[in-house]
C-alpha positions as CSV (number, residue, x, y, z in Angstrom):
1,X,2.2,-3.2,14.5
2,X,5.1,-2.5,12.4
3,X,5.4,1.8,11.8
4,X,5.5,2.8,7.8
5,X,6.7,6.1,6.7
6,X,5.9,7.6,3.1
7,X,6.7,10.7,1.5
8,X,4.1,13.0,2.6
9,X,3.2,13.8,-1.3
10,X,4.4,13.0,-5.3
11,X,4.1,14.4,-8.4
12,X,3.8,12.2,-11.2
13,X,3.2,13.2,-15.2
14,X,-0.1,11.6,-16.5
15,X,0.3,8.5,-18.7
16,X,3.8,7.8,-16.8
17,X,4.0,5.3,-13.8
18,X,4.2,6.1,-10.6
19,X,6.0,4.4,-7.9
20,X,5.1,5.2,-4.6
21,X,7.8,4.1,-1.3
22,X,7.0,2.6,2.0
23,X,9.1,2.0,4.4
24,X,8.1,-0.5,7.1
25,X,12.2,-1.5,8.8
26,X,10.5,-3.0,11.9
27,X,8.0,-5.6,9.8
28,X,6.8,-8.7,11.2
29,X,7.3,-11.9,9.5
30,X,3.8,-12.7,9.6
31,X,2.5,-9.1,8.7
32,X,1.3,-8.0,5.1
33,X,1.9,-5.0,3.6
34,X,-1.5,-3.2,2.0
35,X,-1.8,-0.5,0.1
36,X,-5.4,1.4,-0.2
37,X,-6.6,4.9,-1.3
38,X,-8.8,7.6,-1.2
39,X,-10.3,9.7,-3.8
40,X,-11.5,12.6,-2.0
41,X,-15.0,12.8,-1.1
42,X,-14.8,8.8,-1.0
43,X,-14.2,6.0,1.3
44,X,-10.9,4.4,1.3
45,X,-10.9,1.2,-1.9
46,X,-8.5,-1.1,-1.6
47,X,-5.7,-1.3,-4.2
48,X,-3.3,-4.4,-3.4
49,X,-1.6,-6.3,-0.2
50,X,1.3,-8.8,-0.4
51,X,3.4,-10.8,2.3
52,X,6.9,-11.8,0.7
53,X,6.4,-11.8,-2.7
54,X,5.7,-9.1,-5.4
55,X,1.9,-9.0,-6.5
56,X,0.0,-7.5,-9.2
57,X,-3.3,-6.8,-10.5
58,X,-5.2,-5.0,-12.5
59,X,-4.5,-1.6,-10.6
60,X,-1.5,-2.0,-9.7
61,X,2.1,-4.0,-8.8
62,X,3.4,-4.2,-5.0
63,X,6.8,-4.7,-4.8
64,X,8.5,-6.2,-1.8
65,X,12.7,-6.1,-1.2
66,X,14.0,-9.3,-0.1
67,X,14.3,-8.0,3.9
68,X,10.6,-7.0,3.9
69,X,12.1,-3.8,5.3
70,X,10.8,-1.1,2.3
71,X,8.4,-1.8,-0.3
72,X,7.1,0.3,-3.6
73,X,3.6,0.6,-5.1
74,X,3.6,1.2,-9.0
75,X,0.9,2.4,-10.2
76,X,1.2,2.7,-14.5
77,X,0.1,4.8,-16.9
78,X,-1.2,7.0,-14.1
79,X,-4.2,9.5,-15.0
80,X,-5.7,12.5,-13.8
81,X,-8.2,9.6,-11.9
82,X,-5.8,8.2,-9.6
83,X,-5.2,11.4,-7.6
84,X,-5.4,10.6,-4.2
85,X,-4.5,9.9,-0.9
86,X,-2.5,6.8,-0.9
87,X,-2.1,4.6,2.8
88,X,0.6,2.1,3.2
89,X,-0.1,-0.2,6.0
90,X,1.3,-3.0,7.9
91,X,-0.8,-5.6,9.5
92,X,-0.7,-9.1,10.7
93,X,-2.9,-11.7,9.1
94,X,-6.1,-13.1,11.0
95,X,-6.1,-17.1,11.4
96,X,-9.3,-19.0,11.6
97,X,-10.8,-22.5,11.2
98,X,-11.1,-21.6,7.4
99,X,-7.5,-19.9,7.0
100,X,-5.5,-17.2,7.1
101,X,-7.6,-14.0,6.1
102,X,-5.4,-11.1,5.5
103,X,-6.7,-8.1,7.6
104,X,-9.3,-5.6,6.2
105,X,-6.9,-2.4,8.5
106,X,-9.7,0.7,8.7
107,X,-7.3,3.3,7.0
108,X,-7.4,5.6,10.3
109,X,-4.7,3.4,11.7
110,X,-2.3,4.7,9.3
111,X,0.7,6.5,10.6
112,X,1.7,8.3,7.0
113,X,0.4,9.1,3.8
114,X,0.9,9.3,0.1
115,X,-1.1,12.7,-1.2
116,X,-0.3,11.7,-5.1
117,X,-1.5,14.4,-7.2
């Protein structure tokens, strides 16, 4: 597995974005980056993953440089809510006889972490 190193916290004014770095220089080309968080006293909820291309959804956009080698999760309009601990991590993708399924990582394999507050 590819290692990912984050700032080890952020501050961010509410109703601003956010844009949190990871960087992952010894990627895979077969391994996604996903980003997931945890709202203290709470299990970790995912927030967005991506392979080569920049994603987005309704939490949040995932964007991807060209080398795969850093990566940034922008969070907008940030409140008060979205305080917490944010995990970058890089995983390869599971193949089976229905397709690729992009791996579900448990978010104690993460090797750095995002505290935003």
């Amino acid at each position: 597995d590819a290692k990912t190193t984050q700032p080890t916290s952020m501050d961010c004014a509410e109703g601003r974005a956010a844009n949190l770095p990871c960087n992952h220089s010894t990627i895979g080309g077969n391994e996604y980056i996903h980003w997931y968080r945890q709202i203290h006293s709470q299990g970790p909820q995912y927030v967005i993953h991506g392979l080569k291309n920049n994603e987005t959804n309704a939490m949040a956009s995932l964007i991807i440089t060209e080398d795969r080698k850093s990566s940034t999760l922008i969070l907008p309009h940030v409140t008060l809510r979205d305080t917490a601990v944010y995990y970058c991590i890089v995983r390869v993708a599971h193949w089976d006889r229905w397709g690729c399924t992009c791996a579900i990582s448990p978010w104690w394999q993460v090797r750095r972490r995002v505290a935003f507050i």
